[in-house]
DODO-292154 format. One line per field, with one value per atom (N, C-alpha, C, O): x, y, z; residue in one letter. Coordinates in nm, 2 decimals. Layout:
x <- c(X  ...)
y <- c(Y  ...)
z <- c(Z  ...)
type <- c(A  ...)
***
This chain:
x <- c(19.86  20.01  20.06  20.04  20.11  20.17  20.33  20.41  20.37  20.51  20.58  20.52  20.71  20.79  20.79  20.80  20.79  20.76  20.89  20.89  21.00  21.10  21.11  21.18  21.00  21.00  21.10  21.04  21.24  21.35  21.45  21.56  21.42  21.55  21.51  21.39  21.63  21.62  21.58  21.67  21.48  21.45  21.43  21.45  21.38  21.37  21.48  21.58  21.47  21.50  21.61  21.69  21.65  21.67  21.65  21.73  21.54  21.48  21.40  21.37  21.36  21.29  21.39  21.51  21.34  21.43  21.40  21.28  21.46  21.44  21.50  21.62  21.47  21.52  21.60  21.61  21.65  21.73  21.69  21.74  21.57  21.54  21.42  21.33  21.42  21.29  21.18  21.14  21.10  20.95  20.91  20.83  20.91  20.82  20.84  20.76  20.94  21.03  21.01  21.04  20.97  21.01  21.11  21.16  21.15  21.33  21.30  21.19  21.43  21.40  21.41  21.32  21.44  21.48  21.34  21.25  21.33  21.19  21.24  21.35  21.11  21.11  21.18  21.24  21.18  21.21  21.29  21.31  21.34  21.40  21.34  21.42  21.25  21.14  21.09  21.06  21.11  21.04  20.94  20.88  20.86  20.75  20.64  20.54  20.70  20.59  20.64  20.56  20.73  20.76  20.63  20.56  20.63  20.54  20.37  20.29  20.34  20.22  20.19  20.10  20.32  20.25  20.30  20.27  20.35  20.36  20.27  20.27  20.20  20.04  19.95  19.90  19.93  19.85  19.91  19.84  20.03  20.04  20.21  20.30  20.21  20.31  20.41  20.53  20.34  20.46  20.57  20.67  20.53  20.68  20.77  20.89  20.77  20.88  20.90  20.98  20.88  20.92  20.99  21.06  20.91  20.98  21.06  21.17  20.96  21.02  20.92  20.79  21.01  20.90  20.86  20.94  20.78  20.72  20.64  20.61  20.60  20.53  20.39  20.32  20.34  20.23  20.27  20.19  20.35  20.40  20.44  20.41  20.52  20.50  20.35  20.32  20.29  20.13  20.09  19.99  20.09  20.03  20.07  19.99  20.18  20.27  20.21  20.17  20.23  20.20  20.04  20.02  19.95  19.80  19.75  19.63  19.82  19.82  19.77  19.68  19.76  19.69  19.79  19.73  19.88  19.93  19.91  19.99  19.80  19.82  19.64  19.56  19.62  19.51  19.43  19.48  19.29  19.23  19.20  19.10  19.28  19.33  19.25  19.14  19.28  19.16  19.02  18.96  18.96  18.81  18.80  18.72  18.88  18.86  18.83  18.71  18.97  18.92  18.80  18.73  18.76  18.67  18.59  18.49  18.53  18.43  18.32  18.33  18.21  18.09  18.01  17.92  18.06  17.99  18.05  18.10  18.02  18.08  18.22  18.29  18.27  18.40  18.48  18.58  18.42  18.53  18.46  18.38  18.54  18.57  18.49  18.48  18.46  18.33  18.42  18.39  18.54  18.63  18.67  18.78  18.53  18.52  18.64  18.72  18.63  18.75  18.85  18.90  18.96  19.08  19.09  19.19  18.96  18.96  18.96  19.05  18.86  18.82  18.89  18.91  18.92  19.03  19.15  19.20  19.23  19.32  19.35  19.28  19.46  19.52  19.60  19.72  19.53  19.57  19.63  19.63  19.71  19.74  19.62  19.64  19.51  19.35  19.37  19.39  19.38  19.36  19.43  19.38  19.60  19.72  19.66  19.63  19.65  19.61  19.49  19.49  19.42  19.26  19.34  19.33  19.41  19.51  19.53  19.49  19.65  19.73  19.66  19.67  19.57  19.52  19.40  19.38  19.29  19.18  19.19  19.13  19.30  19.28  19.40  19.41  19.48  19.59  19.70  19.76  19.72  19.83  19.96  20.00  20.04  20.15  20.20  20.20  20.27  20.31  20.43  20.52  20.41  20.49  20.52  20.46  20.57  20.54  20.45  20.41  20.45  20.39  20.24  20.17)
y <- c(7.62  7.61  7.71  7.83  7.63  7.73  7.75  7.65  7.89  7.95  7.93  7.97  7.88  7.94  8.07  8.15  8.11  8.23  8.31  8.42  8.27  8.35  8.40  8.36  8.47  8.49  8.56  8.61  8.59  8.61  8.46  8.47  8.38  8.31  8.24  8.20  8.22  8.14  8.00  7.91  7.96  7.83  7.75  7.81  7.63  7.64  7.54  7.52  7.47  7.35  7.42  7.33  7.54  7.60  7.59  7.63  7.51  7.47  7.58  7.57  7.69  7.78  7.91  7.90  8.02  8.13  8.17  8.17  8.23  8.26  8.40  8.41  8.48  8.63  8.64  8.54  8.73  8.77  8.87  8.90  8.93  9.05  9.04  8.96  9.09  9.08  9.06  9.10  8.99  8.94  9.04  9.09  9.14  9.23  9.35  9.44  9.36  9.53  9.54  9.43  9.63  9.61  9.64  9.75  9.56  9.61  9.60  9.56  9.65  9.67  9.53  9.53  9.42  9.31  9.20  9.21  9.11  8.99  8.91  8.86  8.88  8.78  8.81  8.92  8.74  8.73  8.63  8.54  8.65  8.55  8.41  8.33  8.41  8.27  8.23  8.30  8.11  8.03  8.04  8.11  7.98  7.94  8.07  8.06  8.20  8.33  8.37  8.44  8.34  8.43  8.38  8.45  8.20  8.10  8.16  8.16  8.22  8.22  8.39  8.43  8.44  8.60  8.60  8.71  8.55  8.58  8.46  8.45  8.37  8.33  8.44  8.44  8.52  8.64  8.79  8.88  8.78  8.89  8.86  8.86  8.82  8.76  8.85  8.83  8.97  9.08  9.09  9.14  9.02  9.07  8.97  9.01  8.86  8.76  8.81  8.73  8.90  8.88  9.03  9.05  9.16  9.28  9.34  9.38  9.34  9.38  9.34  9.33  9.32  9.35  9.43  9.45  9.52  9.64  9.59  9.49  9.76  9.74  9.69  9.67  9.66  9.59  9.41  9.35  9.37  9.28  9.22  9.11  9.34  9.31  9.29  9.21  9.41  9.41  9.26  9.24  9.21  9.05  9.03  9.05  8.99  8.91  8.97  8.90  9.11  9.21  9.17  9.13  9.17  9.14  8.99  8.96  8.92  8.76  8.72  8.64  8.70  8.69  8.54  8.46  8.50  8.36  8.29  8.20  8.31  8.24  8.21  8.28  8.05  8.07  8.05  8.01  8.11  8.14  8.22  8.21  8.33  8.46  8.53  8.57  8.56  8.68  8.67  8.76  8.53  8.50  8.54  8.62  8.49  8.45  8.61  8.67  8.69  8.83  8.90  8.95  8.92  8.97  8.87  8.93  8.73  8.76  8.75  8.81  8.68  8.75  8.63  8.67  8.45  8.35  8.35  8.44  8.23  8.20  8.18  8.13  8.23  8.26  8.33  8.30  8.43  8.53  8.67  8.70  8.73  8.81  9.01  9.10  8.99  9.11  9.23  9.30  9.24  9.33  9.34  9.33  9.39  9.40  9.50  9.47  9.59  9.71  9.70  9.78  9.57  9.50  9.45  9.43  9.44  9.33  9.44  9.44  9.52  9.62  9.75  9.82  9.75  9.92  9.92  9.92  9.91  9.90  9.78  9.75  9.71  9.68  9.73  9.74  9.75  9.83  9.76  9.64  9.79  9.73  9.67  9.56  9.73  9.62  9.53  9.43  9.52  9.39  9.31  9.22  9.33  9.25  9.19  9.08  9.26  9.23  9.13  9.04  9.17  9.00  8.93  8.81  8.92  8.79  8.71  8.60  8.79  8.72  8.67  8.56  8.76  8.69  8.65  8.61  8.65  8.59  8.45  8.34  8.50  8.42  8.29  8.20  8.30  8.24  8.23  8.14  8.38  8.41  8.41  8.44  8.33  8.40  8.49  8.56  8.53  8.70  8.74  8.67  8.87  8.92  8.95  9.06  8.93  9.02  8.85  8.82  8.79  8.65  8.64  8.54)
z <- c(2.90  2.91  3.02  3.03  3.07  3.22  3.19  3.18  3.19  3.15  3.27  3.37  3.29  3.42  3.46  3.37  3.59  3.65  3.63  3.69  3.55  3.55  3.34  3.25  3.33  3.22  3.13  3.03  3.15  3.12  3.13  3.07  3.17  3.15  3.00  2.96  2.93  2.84  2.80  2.80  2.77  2.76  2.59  2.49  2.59  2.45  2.41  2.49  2.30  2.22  2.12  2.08  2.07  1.96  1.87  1.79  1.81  1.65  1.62  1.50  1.67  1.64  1.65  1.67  1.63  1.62  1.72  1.73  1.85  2.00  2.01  1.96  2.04  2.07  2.18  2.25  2.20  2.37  2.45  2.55  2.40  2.51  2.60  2.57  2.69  2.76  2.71  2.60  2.80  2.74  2.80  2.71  2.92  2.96  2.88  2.90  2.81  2.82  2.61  2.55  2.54  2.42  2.37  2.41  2.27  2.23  2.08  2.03  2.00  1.86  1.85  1.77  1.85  1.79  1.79  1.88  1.70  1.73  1.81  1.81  1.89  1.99  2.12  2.14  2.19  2.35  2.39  2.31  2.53  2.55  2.66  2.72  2.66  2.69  2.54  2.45  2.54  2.40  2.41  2.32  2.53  2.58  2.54  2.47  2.61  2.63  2.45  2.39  2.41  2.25  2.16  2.09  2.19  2.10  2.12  2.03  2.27  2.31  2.21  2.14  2.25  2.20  2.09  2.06  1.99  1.81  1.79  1.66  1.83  1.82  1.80  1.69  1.89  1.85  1.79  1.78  1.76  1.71  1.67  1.75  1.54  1.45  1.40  1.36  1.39  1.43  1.49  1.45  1.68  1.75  1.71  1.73  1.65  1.59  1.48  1.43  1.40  1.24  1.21  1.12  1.36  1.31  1.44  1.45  1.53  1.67  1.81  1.81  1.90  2.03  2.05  2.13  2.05  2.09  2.23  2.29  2.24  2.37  2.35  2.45  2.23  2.21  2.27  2.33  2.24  2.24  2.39  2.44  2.45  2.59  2.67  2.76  2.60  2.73  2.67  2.74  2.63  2.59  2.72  2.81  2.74  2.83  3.01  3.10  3.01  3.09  3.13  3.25  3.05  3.03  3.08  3.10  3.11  3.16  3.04  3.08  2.92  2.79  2.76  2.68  2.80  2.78  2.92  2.94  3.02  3.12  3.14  3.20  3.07  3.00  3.18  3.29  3.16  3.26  3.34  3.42  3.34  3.44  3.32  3.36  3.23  3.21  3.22  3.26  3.18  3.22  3.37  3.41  3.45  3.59  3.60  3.61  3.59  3.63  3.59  3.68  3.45  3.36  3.36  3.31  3.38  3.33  3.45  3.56  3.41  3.49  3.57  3.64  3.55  3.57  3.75  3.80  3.81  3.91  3.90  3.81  4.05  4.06  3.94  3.86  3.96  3.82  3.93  4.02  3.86  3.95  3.91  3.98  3.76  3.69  3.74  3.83  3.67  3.66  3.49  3.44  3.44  3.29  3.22  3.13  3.27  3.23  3.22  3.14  3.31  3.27  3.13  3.05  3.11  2.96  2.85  2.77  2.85  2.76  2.73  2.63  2.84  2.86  2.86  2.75  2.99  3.07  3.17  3.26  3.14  3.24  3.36  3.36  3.46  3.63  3.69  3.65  3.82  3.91  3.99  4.02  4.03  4.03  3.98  4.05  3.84  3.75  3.82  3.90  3.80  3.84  3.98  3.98  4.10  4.17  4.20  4.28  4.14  4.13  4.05  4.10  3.95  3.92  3.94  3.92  4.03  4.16  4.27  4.31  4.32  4.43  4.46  4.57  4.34  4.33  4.21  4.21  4.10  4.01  4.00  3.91  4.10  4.08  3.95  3.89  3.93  3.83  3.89  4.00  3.76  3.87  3.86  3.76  4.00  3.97  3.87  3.82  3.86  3.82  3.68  3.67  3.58  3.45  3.36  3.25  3.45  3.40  3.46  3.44)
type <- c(X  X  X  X  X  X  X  X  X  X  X  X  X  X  X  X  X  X  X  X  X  X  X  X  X  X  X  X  X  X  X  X  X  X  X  X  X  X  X  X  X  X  X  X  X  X  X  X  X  X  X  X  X  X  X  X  X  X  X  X  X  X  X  X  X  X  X  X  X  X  X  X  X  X  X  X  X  X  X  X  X  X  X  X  X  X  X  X  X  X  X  X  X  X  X  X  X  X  X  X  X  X  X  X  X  X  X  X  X  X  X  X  X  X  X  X  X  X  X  X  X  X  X  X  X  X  X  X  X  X  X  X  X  X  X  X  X  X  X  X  X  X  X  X  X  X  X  X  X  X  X  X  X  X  X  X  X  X  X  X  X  X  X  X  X  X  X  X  X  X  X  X  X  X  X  X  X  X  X  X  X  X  X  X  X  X  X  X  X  X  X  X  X  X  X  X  X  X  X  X  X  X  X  X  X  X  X  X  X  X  X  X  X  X  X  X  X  X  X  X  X  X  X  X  X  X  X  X  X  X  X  X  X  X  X  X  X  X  X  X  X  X  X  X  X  X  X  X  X  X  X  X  X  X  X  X  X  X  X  X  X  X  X  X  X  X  X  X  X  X  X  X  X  X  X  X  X  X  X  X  X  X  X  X  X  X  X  X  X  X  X  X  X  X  X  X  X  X  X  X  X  X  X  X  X  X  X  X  X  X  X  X  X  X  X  X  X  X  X  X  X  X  X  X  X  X  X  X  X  X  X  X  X  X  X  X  X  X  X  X  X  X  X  X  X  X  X  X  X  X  X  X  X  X  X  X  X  X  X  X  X  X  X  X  X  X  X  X  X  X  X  X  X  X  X  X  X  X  X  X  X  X  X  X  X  X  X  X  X  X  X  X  X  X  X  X  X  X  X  X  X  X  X  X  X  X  X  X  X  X  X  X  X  X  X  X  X  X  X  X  X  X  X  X  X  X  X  X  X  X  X  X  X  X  X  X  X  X  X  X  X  X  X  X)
***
């Protein structure tokens, strides 16, 4: 599932409950304001829709973790990936961001 690159603007059907704050930034309130990236990260962590966004909630989004492909590509170790294990394990760096974007075809920016 590929998110629009403007992961702040509001999108979404409103049949679900949709938040208003930043998908990159955490705020006390649940959810975000992309449907799309809210649906991908309270998939893995059901928390930021039910108590708050937190900054756990953001690095999902931050982490390329809804932008399926980009973490193998970076991390893993087969052809064409790029054996930048420590993005996955550790930390997310501007390195990482960087082989993303321009090895992995992420798109930029908090998406």
């Amino acid at each position: 599932m590929r998110v629009p690159l403007d992961s702040d603007a509001g999108v979404g059907d409103g049949t679900a409950l949709q938040g208003s704050g930043s998908c990159r930034a955490a705020h006390d309130s649940p959810g975000c304001s992309n449907a799309d990236l809210q649906v991908c990260v309270c998939e893995l962590r059901p928390a930021c829709c039910t108590q708050a966004w937190t900054v756990e909630c953001s690095d999902i989004v931050m982490q390329k973790r809804c932008q399926p492909g980009v973490r193998e590509c970076v991390c893993g170790s087969g052809d064409e990936q790029w054996r930048q294990t420590d993005c996955c394990d550790k930390r997310w760096t501007d390195t990482c961001e960087s082989v993303a974007e321009n090895k992995c075809a992420a798109q930029r920016g908090c998406f």
